[in-house]
N, C-alpha and C positions, 0 to 999 in steps of 0.2 A: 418434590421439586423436580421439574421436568430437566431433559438433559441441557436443552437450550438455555434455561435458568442457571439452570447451576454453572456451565461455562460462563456465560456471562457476570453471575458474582464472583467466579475465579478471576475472573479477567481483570474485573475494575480491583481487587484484591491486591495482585500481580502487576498494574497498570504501571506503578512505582519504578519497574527494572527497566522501562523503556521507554521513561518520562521522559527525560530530554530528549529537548529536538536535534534532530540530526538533517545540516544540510548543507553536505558536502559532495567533493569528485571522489575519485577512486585513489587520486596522489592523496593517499593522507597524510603523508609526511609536510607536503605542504599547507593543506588544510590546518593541520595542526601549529604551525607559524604562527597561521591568521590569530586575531584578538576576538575573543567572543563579543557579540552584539551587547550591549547594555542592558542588562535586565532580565536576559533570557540564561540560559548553558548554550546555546548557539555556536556553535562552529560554524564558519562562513566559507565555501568555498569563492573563488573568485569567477567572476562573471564571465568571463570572454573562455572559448571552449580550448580546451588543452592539447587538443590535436588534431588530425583533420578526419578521426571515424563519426560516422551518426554518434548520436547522443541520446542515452536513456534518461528521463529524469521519473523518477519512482517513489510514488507521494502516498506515504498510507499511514499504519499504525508502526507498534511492534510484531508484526509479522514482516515486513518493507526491513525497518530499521534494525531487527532485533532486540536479544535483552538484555546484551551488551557484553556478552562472552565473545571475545574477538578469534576464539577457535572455534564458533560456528559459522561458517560462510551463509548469508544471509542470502536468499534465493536471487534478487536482483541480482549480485553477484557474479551468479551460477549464470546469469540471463545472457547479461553481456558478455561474459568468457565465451560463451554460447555462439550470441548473435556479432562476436566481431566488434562490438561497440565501446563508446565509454559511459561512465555513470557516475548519475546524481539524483542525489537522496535527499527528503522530505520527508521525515518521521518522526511519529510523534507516540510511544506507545501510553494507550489508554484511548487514545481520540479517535475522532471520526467526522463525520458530516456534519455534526452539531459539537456545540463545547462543552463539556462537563467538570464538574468539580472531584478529582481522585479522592479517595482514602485518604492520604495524606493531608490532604488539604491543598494541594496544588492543582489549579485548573488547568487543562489540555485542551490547547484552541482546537478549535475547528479549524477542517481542512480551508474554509471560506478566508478565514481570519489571517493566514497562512501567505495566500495567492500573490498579495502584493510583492511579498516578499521576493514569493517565488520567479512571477514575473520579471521581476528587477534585476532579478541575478542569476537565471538559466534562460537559455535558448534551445529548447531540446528541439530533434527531431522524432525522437517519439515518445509519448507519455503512458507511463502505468498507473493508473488509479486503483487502490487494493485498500478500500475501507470500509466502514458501514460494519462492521461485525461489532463494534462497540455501541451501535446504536441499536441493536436488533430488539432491545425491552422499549425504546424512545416511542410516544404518540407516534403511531404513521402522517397522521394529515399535519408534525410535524417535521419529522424524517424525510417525507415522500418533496415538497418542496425544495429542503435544501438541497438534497442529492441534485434535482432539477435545474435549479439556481447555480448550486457551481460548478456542473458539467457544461454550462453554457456560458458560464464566463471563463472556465480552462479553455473552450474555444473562441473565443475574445480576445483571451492574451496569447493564445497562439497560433493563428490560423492554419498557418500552414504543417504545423505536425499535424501525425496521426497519433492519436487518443485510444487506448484499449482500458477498458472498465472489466474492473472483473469483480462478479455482486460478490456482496459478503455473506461470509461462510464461517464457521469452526472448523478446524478438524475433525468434525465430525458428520454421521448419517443424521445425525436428528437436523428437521426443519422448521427452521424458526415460524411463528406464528403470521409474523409480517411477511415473512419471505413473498410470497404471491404478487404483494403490492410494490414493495422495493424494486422488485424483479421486473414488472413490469414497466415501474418509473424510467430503469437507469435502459429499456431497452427501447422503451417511447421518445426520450432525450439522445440516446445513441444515438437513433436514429436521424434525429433531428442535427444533430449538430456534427455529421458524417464521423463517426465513434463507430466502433467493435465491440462488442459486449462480452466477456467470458462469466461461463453457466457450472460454477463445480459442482453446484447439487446437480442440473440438469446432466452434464457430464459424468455425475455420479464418480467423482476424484475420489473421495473419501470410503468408497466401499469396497476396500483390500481388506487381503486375510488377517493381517499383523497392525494394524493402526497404531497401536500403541508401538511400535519401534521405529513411528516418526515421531514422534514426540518426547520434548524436556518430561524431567520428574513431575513439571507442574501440571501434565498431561492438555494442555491449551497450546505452547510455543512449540515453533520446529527443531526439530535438533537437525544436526547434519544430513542425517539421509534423509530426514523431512524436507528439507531444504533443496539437497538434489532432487528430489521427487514433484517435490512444487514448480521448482522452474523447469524440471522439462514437460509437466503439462502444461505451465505457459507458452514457452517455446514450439511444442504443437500445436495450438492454440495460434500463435502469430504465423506458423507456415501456411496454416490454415484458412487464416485473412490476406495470404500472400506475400507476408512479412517473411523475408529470407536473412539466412545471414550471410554476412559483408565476405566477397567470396576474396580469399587471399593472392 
């Protein structure tokens, strides 16, 4: 079983600790008020923006939302402490660009399935996209469209943010078999629909001395220093598209 394999049946294994969706602001005590949606675990943040910083909205799996131990700071977290901002989350762990059905038996929408939602009730001005590692086993000449399809409807429903894509990865060196084509989808589509692309293989993030002491027991999820580690190479990453943080 290659390394790629095997993370990925860890994943969809593990998908369970970061099935519910999460998509809230960073007041969770308010958030927590709200009534979940009908039919979902849905927490609802409220739609109109809570103060008057930019606004992160950070749409991905459980790497985005975690796996629900609220003593690890989940890297978007880390982002906006970072960049000055406030945050709003969209996570679904297990999912990705397509829908699948978990282990349990519970199905993880697609990030597609998702958008209305999201639409409806964020206004970001800038967006994280951090998914696609759930699909890295999926048909390409499936994969490779919807990546396409809902990177052009995230600029649809938002035109005026800025959009940062960042291909999907494991924490790990090994390179998935699709990688080449995904990679060059979401960087043909960036382009298209004025997007930023971030490259961790290309970047080569994951090739430190000590790997495994970013990483949970499950050796797949971030732990804390994982966590610090991830957002401030995104954080490089947006100074480097000329994204600064909010100067005080």
């Amino acid at each position: 079983m290659t390394g790629v394999l095997a993370l990925a049946v860890a994943v969809l294994l593990l998908g369970y600790l970061g099935a519910n969706r999460v998509a809230r602001s960073e007041q969770s005590a308010s958030s927590r008020a709200l009534p979940p949606v009908v039919g979902t675990n849905l927490v609802m943040a409220p739609a109109a923006q809570i103060d008057s910083r930019p606004t992160l909205l950070a749409i991905g799996d459980s790497y985005v939302g975690g796996t629900g131990d609220p003593s690890v700071a989940t890297y978007p977290e880390r982002v906006v402490e970072t960049m000055g901002w406030s945050l709003r989350v969209d996570a679904v762990g297990g999912s990705g660009y397509l829908s699948r059905t978990l282990p349990t038996g519970r199905v993880a929408p697609s990030l597609a399935d998702r958008l209305a939602f999201d639409k409806a009730n964020f206004d970001p001005d800038f967006i994280i996209i951090d998914a696609g590692r759930n699909d890295l086993l999926s048909p390409v000449d499936e994969l490779v469209p919807a990546i396409e399809g809902y990177l052009r409807d995230v600029r649809s429903a938002w035109p005026r943010a800025k959009i940062v894509v960042i291909k999907p990865q494991y924490a790990s060196t090994d390179v998935p078999e699709s990688y080449p084509e995904v990679a060059s989808a979401i960087d043909r589509t960036a382009a298209q629909i004025d997007a930023a692309a971030i490259d961790p293989i290309g970047d080569r993030w994951w090739d430190v001395p000590d790997l495994d002491s970013l990483l949970l027991e499950d050796n797949v999820h971030l732990n804390g220093a994982g966590s610090d580690y991830y957002a401030q190479r995104v954080v490089d990453a947006l100074r480097a598209f000329g994204i600064n943080p909010v100067q005080a």
